[in-house]
N, C-alpha and C positions, 0 to 999 in steps of 0.2 A: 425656763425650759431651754435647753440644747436643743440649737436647730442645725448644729453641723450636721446631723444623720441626714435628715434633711436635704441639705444643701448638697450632700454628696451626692444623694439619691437622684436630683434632678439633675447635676453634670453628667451623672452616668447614661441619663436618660435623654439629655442633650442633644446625641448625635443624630437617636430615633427621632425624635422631634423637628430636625431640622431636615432629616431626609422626606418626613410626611409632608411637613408643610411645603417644600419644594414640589414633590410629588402630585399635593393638590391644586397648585398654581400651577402647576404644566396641565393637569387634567381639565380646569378650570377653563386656561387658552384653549386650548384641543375645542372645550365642547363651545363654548362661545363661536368658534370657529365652523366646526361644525354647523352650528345652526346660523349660520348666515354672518353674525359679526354685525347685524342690526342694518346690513348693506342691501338684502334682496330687492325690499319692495323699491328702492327708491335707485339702484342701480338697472334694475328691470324699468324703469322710468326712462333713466338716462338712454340703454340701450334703443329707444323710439329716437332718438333723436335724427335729425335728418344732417348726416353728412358729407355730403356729395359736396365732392371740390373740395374739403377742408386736408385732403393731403397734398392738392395742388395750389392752397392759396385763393382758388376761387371766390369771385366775391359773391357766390351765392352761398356761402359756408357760414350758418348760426347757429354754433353749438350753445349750448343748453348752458348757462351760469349755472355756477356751483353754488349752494344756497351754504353757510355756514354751519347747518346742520349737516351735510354732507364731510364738509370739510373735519369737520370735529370726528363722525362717523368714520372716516377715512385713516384720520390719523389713529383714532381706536383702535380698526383692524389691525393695521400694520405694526402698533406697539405689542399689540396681544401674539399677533404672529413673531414678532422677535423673542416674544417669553419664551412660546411655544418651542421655536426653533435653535433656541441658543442657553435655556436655561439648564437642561440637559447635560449638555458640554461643560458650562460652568460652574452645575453642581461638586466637581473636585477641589476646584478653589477656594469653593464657600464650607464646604466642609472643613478645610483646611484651615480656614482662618478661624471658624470655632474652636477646632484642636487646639489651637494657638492662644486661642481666647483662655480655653479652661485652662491651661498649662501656665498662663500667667495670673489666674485667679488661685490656682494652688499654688504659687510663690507669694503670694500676695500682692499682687503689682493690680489690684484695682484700681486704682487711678487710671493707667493707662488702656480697661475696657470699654470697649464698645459691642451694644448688641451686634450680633450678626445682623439683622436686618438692616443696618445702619449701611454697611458694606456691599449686600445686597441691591440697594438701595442705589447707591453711587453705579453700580453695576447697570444695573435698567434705565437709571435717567439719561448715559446715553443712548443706551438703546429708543431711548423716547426723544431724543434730538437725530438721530437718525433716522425715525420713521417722520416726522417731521420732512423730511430734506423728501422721503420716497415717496408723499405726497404730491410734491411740488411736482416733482417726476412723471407721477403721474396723471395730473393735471394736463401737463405740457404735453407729454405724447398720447393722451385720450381729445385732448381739445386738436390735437392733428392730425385723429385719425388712425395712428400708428397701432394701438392696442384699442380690444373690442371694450366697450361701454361696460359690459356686464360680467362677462371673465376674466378682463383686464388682460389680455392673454394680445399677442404680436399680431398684428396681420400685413407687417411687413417683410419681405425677406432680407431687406438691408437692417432693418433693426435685428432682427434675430441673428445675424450673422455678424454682426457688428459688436454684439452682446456676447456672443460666444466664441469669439474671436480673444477680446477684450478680457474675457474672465478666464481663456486658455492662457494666453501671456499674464494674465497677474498670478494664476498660479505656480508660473513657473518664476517670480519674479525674485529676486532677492530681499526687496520688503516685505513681501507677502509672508517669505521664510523667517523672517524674523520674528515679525508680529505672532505668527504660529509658535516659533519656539518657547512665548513668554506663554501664552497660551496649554502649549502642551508643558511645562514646569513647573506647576501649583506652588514647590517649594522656595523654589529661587527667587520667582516671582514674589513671593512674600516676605523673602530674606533680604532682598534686595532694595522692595522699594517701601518695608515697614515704615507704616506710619503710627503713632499712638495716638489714645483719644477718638470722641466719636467725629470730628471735623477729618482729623487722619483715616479715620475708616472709610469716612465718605469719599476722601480723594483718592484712598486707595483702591476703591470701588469702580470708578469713575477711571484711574489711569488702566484696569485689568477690563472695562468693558472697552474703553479706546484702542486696547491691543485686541481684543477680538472681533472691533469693527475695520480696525484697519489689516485683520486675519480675512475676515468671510464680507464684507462689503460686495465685491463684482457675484459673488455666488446669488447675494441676494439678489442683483439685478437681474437671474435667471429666470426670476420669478417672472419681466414681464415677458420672457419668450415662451415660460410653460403656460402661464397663468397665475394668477395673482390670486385666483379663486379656485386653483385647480389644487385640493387639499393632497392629491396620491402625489403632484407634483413638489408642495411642498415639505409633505413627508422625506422623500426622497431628498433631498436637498438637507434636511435633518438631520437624515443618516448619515449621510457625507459629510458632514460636518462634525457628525461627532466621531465618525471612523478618521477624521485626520487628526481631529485633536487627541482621543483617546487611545486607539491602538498604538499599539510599540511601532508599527511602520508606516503609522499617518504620516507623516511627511512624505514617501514616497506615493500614499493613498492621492495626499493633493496634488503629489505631479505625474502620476497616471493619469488622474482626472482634468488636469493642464492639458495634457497632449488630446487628449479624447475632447475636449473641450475646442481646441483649434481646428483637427480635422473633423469635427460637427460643424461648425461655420466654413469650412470650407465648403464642404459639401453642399451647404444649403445654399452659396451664391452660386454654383454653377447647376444648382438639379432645373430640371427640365421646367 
């Protein structure tokens, strides 16, 4: 039996397939996220916590140990919210490298494919060393006080202005701009750093999420001035993200949001 008809019939059906299943793993983060992220009841714990003196160093300050379920829960969130937030944006690349895929499976150069998800793949696992690091992060300025227990949100005005200060100059920064460029050129990006094979997938998976953690890194430390749990905040933070990488004048989008981002920390160290 001829299964080319077949085989044709699923390349053509390929690119839908690849848009759904992106589509339900963004839905999937969203509502996970929505619903708590398995964080409520045991963040609603922590927020009891007695903290008095622990942003002055006092030694009557005993915050609560993190219990390993926490921590695991913790890192959960934050890799879920990276899908959330960045797969979006990254859907052009990954579609791009299927086009690529089928294009070399119609010359015959199967040897040289790799599923999409392989790519994908390499793409997320830093995002999952990255939520990793925004743990520890969090640990260190909730064990001192700085952000609330339950929202994860600033209650300092030096942090928050320090944060938005920080993420104004990296926006304007010259590596910021780079790492965005590879970001925003799905094709270059692929022409440039093609690798063959599923090991080559994976690292080229892995080198295009490292360009887009070293693109939106400080944006995500905004997280802990709005809140960490504050979803309309990290929405918003979403959009911006994908309005720099996607629009034809994201790049000016992220140095608008530079400048607006400097004079917001300013403002917040001299308001009243």
């Amino acid at each position: 039996m001829d299964q080319a008809p077949l085989v044709e019939g699923l390349l053509r059906r390929d690119r839908v397939i690849t848009v759904a299943a992106l589509g339900v793993l963004c839905a999937l983060a969203w509502f996970y996220l929505l619903k708590g992220a398995g964080l409520g009841a045991v963040a609603d714990d922590m927020a009891g916590m007695d903290m008095t003196g622990m942003a002055s160093g006092g030694a009557e300050a005993h915050p609560q140990a993190w219990s390993a379920g926490f921590w695991a829960l913790s890192a959960g969130m934050w890799w879920t919210m990276m899908v959330a937030m960045m797969v979006p944006s990254a859907a052009p690349t990954i579609l791009l490298y299927g086009q690529v895929q089928r294009r070399a499976l119609a010359q015959g150069q199967s040897a040289e494919l790799a599923p999409i998800g392989v790519f994908a793949a390499g793409y997320l696992l830093v995002w999952l060393g990255f939520s990793l690091l925004a743990v520890l992060a969090q640990w260190f300025l909730q064990r001192n006080g700085l952000i609330s227990p339950s929202g994860m949100a600033s209650q300092s005005r030096w942090l928050s202005a320090s944060v938005l200060i920080g993420a104004g100059l990296y926006q304007l920064s010259p590596f910021q701009n780079a790492c965005l460029s590879h970001c925003r050129s799905p094709a270059a990006f692929l022409s440039r750093h093609w690798q063959a094979g599923p090991w080559g997938a994976l690292r080229l998976g892995v080198l295009h999420g490292a360009y887009c953690v070293g693109c939106c890194w400080m944006l995500m430390a905004l997280l802990f001035v709005g809140g960490v749990m504050n979803l309309a905040w990290v929405a918003a933070l979403t959009l911006l993200i994908m309005a720099q990488k996607l629009l034809p004048g994201g790049q000016w989008v992220g140095r608008v949001c530079g400048v607006a981002l400097l004079a917001w920390g300013v403002a917040v160290i001299f308001r009243a």
